[in-house]
C-alpha positions as CSV (number, residue, x, y, z in Angstrom):
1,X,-9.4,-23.3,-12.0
2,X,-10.4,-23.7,-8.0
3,X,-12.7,-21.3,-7.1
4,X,-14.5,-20.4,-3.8
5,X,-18.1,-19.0,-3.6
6,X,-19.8,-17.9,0.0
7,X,-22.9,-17.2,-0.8
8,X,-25.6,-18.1,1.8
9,X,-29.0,-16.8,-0.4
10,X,-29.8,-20.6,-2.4
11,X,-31.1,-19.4,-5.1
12,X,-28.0,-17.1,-5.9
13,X,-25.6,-19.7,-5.0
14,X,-27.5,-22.6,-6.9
15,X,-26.9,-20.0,-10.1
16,X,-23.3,-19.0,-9.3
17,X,-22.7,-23.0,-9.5
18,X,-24.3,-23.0,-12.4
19,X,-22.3,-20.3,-13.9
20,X,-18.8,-21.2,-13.0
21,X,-19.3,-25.0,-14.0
22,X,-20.7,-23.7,-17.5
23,X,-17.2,-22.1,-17.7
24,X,-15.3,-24.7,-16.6
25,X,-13.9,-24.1,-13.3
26,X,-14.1,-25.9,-10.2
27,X,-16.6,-24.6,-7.2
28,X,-15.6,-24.7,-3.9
29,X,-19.0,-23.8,-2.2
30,X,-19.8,-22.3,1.0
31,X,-22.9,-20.9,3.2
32,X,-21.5,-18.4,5.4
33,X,-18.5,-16.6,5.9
34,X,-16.9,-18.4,8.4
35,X,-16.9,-21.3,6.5
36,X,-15.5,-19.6,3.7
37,X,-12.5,-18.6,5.7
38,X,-11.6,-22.1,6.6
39,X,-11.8,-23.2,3.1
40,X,-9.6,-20.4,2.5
41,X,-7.1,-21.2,5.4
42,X,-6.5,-25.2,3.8
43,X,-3.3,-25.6,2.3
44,X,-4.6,-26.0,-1.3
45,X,-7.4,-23.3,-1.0
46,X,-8.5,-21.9,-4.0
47,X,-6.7,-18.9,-5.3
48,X,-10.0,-17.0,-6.3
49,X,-12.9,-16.0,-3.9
50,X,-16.5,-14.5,-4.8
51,X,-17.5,-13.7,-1.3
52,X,-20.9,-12.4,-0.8
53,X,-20.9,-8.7,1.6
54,X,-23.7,-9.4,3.8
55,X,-23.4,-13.1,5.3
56,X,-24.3,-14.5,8.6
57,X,-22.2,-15.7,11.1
58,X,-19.0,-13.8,9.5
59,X,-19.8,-11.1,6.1
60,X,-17.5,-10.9,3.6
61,X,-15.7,-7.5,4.7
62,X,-14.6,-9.7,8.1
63,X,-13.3,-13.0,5.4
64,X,-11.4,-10.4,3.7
65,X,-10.0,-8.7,6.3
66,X,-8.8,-12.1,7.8
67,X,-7.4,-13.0,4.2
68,X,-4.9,-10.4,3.8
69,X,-3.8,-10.5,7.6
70,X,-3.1,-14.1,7.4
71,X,-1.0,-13.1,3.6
72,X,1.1,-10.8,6.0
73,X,2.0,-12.9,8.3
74,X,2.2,-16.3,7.1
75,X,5.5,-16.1,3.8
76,X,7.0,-18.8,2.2
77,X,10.5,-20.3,3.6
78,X,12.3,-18.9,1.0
79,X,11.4,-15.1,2.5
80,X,9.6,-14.6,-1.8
81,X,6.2,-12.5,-1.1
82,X,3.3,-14.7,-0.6
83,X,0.9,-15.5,-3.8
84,X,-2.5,-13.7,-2.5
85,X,-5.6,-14.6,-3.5
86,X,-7.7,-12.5,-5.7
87,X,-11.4,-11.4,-3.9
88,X,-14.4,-10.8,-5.8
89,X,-16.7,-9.4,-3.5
90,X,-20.5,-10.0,-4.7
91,X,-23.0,-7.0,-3.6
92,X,-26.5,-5.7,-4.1
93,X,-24.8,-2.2,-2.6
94,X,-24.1,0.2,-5.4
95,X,-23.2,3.3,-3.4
96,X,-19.7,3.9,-3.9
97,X,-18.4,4.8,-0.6
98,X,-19.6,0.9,0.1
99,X,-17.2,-0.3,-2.7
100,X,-14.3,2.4,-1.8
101,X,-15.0,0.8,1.2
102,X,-14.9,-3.4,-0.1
103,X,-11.5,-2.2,-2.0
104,X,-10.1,-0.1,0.6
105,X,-10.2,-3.7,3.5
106,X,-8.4,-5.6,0.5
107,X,-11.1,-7.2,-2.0
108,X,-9.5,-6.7,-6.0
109,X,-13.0,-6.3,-7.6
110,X,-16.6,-6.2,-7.0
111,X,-19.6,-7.5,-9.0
112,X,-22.7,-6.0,-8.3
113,X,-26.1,-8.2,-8.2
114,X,-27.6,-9.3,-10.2
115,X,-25.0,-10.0,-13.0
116,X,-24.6,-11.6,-16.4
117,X,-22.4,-14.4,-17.1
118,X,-20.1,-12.5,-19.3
119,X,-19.3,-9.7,-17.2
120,X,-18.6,-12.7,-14.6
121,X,-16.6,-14.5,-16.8
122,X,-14.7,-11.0,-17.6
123,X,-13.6,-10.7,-13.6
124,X,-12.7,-13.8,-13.3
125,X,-9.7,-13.9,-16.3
126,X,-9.1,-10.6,-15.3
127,X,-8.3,-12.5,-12.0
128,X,-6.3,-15.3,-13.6
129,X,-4.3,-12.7,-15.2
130,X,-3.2,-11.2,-12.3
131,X,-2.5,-14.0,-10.4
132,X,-0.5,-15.1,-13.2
133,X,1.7,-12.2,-13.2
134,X,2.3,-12.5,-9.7
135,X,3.4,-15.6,-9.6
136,X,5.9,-15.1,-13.0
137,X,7.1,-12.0,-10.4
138,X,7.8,-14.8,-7.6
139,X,9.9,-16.7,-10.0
140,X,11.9,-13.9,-11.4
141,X,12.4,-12.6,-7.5
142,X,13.2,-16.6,-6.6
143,X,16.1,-16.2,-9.7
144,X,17.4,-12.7,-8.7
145,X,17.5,-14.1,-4.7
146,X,19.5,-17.2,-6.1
147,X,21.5,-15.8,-8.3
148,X,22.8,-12.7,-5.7
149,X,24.0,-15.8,-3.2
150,X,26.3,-16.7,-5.9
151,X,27.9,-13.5,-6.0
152,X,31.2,-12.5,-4.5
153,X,32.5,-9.0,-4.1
154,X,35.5,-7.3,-2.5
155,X,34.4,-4.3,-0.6
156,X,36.3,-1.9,2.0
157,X,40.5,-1.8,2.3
158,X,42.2,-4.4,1.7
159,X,45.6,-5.0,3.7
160,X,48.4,-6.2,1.0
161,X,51.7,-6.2,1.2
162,X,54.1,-3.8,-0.4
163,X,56.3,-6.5,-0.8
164,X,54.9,-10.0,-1.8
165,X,51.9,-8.5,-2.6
166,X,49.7,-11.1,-0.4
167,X,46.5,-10.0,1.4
168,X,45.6,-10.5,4.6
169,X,41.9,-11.7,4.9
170,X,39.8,-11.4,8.1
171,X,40.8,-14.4,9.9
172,X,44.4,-12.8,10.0
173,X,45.8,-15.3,7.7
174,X,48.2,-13.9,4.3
175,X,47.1,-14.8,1.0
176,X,48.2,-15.1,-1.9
177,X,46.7,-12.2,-4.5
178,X,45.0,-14.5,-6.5
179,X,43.8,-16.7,-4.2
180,X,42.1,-14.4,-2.2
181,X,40.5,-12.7,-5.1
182,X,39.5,-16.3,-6.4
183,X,37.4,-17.0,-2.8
184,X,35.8,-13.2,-3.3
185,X,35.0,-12.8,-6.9
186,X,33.8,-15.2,-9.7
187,X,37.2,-14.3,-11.4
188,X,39.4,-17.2,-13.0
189,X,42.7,-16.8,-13.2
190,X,45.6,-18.0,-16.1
191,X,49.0,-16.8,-15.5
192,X,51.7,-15.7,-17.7
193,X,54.2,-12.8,-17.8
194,X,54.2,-9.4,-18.8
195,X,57.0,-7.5,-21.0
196,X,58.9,-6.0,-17.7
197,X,58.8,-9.2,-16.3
198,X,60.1,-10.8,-19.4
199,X,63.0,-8.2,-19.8
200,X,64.2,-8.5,-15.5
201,X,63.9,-12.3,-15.5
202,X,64.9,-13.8,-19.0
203,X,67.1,-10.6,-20.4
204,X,68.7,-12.3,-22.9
205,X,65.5,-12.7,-25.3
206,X,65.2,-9.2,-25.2
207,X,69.1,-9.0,-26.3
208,X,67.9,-11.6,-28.8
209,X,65.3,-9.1,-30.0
């Protein structure tokens, strides 16, 4: 998987690298946080972020904060939610009104400094899990929208005929019952004729019976 670091300390970032390509993923890397959030603006940006908190230039609160604004504003032509990225903000602060704080602007996790590569490697799927689901809830969302433009329904009075039985439709025009029913419903139609019917029209089978 693509993933983006902003880290601007070398050593740290040098190690990151290290890290992530030991586990198989693809780095994006970055300095600062403004170039961070360009990376992150590119069509095919990575979906996972490890942004360091204090940065020059732009820290990674600000990159965050620009994320989820540009997720609100910017959805996909078919009106589905937009896939968000999942942040992993990367801290030496350990108070915890610092992290209410990280989660509070819109970052998913946090990893505090210094860290070991399996507690890394534990965000990160837990990461790839979510984005997973998410986009399996974009598909089944895609599905449900698709599937309600194929549905038809009659709704409110409908003006019929005590006579013929034909309905009027909104363009003022008389139908017949079960052509107007055909253009409003997903219902299919095969005719026949019921007992009454039978009896009025063709008496003599029911003399014959």
């Amino acid at each position: 998987m693509r993933i983006l670091i902003a880290e601007d300390e070398y050593t740290s970032r040098v190690t990151l690298v290290a890290m992530l390509l030991r586990m198989g993923h693809e780095v994006v890397e970055t300095v600062n946080g403004v170039a961070a959030w360009e990376e992150l603006q590119k069509i095919n940006a990575p979906r996972i972020a490890l942004l360091d908190w204090m940065m020059p230039e732009m820290d990674g609160m600000e990159v965050v904060s620009n994320i989820r604004a540009h997720e609100n504003v910017i959805l996909p032509i078919s009106g589905t939610p937009a896939i968000k990225k999942y942040i992993i903000m990367l801290t030496a602060k350990s108070e915890k009104e610092d992290i209410i704080t990280g989660l509070k602007t819109g970052a998913d996790d946090y990893l505090a400094k210094p860290y070991l590569l399996d507690e890394l490697q534990a965000r990160i799927e837990v990461g790839q899990r979510t984005l997973k689901m998410q986009e399996q809830l974009i598909v089944q969302i895609n599905h449900l929208q698709h599937a309600q433009e194929h549905i038809k329904t009659l709704q409110g009075i409908l003006p019929i005929c005590m006579h013929c039985k034909n309905i009027r439709s909104d363009t003022g025009y008389w139908d017949r019952i079960e052509e107007y029913i055909s253009k409003h419903t997903e219902a299919l139609f095969s005719h026949g004729i019921c007992p009454d019917c039978m009896n009025k029209i063709y008496p003599e089978f029911e003399m014959a019976v």
